[in-house]
C-alpha positions as CSV (number, residue, x, y, z in Angstrom):
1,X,79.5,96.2,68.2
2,X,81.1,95.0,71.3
3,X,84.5,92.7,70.9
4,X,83.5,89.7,72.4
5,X,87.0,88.1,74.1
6,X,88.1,84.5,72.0
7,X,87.8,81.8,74.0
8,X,89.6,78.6,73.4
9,X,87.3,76.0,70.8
10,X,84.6,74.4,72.3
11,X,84.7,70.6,71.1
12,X,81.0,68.7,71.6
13,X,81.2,66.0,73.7
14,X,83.8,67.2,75.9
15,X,82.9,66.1,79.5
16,X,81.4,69.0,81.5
17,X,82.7,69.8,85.2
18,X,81.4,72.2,87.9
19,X,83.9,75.0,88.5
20,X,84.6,76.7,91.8
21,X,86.0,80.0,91.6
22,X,87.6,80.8,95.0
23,X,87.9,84.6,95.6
24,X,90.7,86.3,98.3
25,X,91.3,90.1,98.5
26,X,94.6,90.0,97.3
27,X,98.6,91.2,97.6
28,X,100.9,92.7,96.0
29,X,103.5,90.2,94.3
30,X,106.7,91.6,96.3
31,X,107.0,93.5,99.4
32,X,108.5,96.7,97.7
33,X,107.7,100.0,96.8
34,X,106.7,99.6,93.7
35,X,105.0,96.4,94.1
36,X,103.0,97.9,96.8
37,X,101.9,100.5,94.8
38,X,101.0,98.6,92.0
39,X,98.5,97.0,93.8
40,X,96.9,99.8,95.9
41,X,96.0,101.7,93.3
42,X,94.0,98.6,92.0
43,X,93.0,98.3,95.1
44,X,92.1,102.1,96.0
45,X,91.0,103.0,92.6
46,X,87.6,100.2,93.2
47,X,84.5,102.5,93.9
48,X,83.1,100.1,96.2
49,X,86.3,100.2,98.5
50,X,86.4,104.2,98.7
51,X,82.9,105.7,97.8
52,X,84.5,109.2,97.5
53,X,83.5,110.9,94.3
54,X,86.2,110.4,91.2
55,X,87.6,113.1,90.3
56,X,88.0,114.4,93.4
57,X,89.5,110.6,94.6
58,X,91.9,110.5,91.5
59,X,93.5,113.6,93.0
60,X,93.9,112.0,96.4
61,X,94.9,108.9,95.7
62,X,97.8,109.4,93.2
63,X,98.6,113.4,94.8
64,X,99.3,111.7,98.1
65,X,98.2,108.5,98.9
66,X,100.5,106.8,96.1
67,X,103.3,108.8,97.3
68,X,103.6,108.1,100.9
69,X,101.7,105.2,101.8
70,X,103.3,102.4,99.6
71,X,106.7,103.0,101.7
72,X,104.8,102.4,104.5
73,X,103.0,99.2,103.5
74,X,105.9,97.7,102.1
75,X,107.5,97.8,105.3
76,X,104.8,95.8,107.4
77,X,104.4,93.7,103.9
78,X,108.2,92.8,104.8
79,X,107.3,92.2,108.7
80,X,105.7,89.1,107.6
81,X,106.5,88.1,104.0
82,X,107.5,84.0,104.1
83,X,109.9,82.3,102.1
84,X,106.6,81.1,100.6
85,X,105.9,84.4,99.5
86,X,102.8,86.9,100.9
87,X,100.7,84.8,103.7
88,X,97.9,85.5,102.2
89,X,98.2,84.1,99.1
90,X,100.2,81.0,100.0
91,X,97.3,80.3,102.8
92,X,94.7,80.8,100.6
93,X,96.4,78.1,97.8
94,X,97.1,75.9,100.7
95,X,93.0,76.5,101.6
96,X,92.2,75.7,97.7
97,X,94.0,72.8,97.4
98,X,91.9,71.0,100.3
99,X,88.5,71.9,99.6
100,X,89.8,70.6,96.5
101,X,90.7,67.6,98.1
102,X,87.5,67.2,100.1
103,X,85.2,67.8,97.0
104,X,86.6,65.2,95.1
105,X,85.9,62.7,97.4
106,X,82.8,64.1,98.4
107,X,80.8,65.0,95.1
108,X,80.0,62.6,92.4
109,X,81.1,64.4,89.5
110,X,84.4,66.1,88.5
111,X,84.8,69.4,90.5
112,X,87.7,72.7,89.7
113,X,88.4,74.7,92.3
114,X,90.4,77.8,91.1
115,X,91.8,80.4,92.8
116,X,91.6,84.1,92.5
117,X,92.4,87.4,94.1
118,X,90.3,90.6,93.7
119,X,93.5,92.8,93.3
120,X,96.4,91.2,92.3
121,X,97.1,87.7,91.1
122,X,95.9,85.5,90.4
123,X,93.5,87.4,88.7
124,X,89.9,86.8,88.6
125,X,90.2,86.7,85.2
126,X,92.5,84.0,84.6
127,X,90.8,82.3,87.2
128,X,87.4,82.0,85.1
129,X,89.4,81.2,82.0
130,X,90.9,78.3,83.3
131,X,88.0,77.2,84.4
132,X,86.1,77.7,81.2
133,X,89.1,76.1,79.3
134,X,88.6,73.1,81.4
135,X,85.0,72.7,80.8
136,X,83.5,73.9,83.7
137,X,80.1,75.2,82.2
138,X,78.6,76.1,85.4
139,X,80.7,77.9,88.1
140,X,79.9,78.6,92.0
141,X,82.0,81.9,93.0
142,X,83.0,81.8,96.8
143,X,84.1,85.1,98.4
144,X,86.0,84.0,101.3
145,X,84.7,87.0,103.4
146,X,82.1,85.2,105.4
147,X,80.6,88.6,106.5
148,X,78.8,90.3,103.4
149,X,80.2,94.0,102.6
150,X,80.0,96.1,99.8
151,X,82.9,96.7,100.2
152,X,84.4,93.8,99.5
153,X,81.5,91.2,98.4
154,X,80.1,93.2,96.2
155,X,83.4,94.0,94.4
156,X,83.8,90.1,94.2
157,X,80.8,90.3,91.9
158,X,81.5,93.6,90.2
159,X,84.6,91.9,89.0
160,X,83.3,88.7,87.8
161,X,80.7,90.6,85.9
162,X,82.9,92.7,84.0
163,X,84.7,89.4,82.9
164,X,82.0,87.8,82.0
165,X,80.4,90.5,80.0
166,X,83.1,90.3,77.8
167,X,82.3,86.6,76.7
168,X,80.1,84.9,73.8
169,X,79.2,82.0,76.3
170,X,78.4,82.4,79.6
171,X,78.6,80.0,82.4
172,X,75.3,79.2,84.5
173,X,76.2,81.2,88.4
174,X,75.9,80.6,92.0
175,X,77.0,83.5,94.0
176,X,77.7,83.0,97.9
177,X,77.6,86.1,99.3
178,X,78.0,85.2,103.2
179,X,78.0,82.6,105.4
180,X,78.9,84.6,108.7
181,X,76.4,82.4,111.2
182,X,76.7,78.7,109.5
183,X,77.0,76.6,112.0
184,X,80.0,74.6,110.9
185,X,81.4,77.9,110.6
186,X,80.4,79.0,114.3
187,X,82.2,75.7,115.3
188,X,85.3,76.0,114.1
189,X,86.1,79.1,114.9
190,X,85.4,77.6,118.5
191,X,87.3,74.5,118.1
192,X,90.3,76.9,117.3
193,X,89.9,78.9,120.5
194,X,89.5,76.2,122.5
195,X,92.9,74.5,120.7
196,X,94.8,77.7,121.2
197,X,93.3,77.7,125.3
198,X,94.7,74.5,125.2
199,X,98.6,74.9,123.9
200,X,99.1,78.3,125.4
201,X,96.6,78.8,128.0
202,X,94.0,81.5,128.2
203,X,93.9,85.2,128.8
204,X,91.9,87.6,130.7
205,X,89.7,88.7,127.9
206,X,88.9,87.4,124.3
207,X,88.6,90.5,122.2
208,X,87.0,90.0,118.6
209,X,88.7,92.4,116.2
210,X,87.0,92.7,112.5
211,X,88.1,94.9,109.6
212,X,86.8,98.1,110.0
213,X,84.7,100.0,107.2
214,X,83.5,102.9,107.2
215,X,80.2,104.2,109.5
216,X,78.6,105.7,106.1
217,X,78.1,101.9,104.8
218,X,76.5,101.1,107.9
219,X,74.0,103.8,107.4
220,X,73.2,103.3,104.1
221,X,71.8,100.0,104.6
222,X,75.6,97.6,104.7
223,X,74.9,94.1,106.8
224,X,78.2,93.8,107.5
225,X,78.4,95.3,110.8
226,X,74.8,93.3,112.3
227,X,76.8,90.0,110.7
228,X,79.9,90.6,112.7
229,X,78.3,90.6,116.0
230,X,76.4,88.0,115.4
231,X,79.4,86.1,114.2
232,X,81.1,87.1,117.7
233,X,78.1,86.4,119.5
234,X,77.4,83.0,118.5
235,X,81.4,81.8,119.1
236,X,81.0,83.2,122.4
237,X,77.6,81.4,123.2
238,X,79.4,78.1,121.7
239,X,82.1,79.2,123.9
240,X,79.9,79.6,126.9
241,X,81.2,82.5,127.6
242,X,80.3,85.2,130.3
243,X,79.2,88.2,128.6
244,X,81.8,90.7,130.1
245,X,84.6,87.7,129.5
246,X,84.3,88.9,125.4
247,X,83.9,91.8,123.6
248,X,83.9,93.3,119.5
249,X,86.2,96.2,118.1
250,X,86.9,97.1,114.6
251,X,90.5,97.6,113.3
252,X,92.3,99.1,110.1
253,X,90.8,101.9,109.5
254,X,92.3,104.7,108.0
255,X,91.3,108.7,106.8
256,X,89.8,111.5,109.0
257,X,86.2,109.7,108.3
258,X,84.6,107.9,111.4
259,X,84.4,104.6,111.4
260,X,82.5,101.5,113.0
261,X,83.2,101.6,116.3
262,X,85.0,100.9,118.9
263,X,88.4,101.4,117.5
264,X,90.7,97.8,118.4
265,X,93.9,99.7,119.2
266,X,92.2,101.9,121.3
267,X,90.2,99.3,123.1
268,X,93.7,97.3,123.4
269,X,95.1,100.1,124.8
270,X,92.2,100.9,127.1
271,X,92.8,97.0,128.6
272,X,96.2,97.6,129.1
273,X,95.8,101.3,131.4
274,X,93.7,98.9,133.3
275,X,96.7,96.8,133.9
276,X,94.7,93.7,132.2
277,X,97.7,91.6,131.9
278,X,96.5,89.4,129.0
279,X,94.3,89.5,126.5
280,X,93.4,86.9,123.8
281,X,92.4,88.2,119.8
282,X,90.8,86.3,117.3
283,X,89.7,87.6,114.2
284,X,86.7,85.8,112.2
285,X,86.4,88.2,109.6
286,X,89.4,86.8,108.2
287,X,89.9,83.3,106.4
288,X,93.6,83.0,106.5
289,X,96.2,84.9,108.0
290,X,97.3,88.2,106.1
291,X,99.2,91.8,106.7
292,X,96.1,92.7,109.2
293,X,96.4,89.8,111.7
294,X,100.0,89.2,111.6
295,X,101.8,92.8,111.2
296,X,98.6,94.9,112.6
297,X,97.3,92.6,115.2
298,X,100.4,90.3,116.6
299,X,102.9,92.6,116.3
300,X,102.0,96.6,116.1
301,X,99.0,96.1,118.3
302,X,100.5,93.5,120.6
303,X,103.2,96.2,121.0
304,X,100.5,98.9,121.6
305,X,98.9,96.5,124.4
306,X,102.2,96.2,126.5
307,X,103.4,99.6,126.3
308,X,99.6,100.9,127.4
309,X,100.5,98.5,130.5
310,X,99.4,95.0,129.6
311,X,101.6,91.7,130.0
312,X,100.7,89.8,126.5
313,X,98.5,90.0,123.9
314,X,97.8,86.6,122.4
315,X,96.3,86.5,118.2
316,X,94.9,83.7,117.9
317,X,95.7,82.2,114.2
318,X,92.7,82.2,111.4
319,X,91.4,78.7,110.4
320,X,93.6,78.8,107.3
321,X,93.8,75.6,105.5
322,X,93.1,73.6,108.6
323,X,90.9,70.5,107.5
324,X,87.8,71.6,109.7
325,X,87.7,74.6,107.4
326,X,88.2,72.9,104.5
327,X,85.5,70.6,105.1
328,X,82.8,73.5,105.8
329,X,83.6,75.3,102.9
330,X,83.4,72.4,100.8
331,X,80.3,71.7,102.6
332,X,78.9,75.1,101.6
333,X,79.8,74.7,98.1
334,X,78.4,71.1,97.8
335,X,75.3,72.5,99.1
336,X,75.0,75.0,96.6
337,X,75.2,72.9,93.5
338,X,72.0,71.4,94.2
339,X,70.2,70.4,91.1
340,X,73.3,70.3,88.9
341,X,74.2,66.9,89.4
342,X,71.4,65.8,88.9
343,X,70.6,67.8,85.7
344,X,74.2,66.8,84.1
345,X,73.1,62.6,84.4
């Protein structure tokens, strides 16, 4: 017989709420060695992030991966790390707390919005128990990867599951698996382009730069790749941009395996050998800032650009916790409780 966690009592009566469950990739909790490691090989060790067969991944990952690559982590980790901590997390509290905000004054009954991290903390685990300990009987789970991978979606879900296969009393589910062309979306990630244009003028070329995964997922049926460009496509369009004024690249990737292509330092460097003297990056694969727009983008690759023979290389900052994004999120969310409301009168 399975053990079947204890949750805290249930008391009848007790007011129900709708639970959000607000899901980041996660960081480690210090920029050192050994907090770095601790959380790749959380990270690494997911079978939907690296798709290599086990055993043969066990010995890869903690033979050499776990030996070199946390020293190097740790020192972009420290590039960026805040007196707030990791930018990730604090960017993605900041971004709970006001879709909290907005759903309180937007939906008619009580409303949790928790956060949680893939890898790392918080957990998703503690996430759903709080929310079960506060009553929340029915629970929408929000990736905040607006393209849908299986990569990284899909282990959103993986991970719920194996909480919730562990309890005696499940919560009814909503799963949002993408929301890369919503239209609110589309908008303001154009409203923060044009703001940027605005403040610090515009460049030469706006180059969109997604996180890379690799080519095999493409091929084996992923969406994520058609939802990127269409993600691109449709800011540009809102943009009214000339076609050869924007373009797409992938960056991060890492390992002898190809990629989706084209590569973004190598198109950055490409721009710069053709003495392009600025160039503008925006990255809507990413909710809030993190290690891969702040150390990778605006500082290794910015670096990359200039030496190649470029002037600037301009990142243009997620949507964050801006109220715009809050507001389509909570949107999305409000949409997808339909029925519930109702049913709970």
């Amino acid at each position: 017989m399975p053990k079947f966690k204890i949750m805290p009592e249930y008391e009848h009566g007790s007011p129900q709420i709708t639970g959000v469950l607000l899901v980041n990739l996660g960081t480690p909790d210090s920029p050192t060695v050994r907090g770095v490691r601790r959380y790749l090989r959380q990270f690494l060790s997911d079978p939907r992030v690296v798709e290599y067969p086990r055993a043969l991944w066990w010995l890869i990952l903690n033979g050499i991966i776990l030996l070199l690559r946390p020293a190097r982590s740790a020192h972009a980790y420290r590039q960026i790390w805040t007196g707030r901590g990791s930018p990730l997390l604090f960017h993605s509290l900041d971004l709970a707390a006001a879709i909290q905000a907005d759903l309180s004054d937007r939906m008619s009954g009580p409303v949790l919005v928790q956060l949680a991290m893939t890898y790392g903390n918080p957990s998703i685990e503690a996430g759903l128990d709080a929310l079960y300990a506060a009553g929340a009987r029915r629970t929408i789970v929000l990736p905040l990867y607006p393209q849908y991978s299986g990569t990284t979606t899909a282990a959103v879900f993986d991970a719920v599951a194996n909480v919730l296969r562990m309890r005696r009393w499940l919560p009814e589910l909503r799963f949002i698996n993408q929301y890369h062309d919503n239209a609110d979306f589309i908008a303001a990630h154009a409203e923060n382009i044009r703001r940027h244009w605005q403040q610090h003028g515009r460049g030469e070329h706006l180059l969109f730069s997604f996180h890379g995964v690799p080519k095999s997922t493409l091929l084996n049926g992923d969406p994520y790749h058609c939802q990127c460009l269409k993600t691109a496509r449709l800011i540009a369009e809102a943009l009214k941009l000339a076609e050869t004024g924007w373009s797409v690249a992938f960056q991060s990737r890492v390992g002898r395996e190809e990629w989706l292509q084209p590569y973004t330092d190598e198109v950055l460097s490409k721009f710069g050998a053709a003495s392009m003297s600025r160039v503008d990056v925006v990255c809507p694969g990413f909710a809030v800032d993190c290690l891969e727009t702040l150390e990778e983008i605006a500082l290794r690759y910015a670096e990359l650009f200039i030496k190649a023979g470029g002037k600037a290389l301009h990142y243009i900052p997620a949507l964050n916790a801006n109220p715009q994004h809050a507001a389509l999120l909570a949107r999305l969310i409000e949409k997808n409780t339909g029925g519930w409301l109702e049913a709970a009168q």
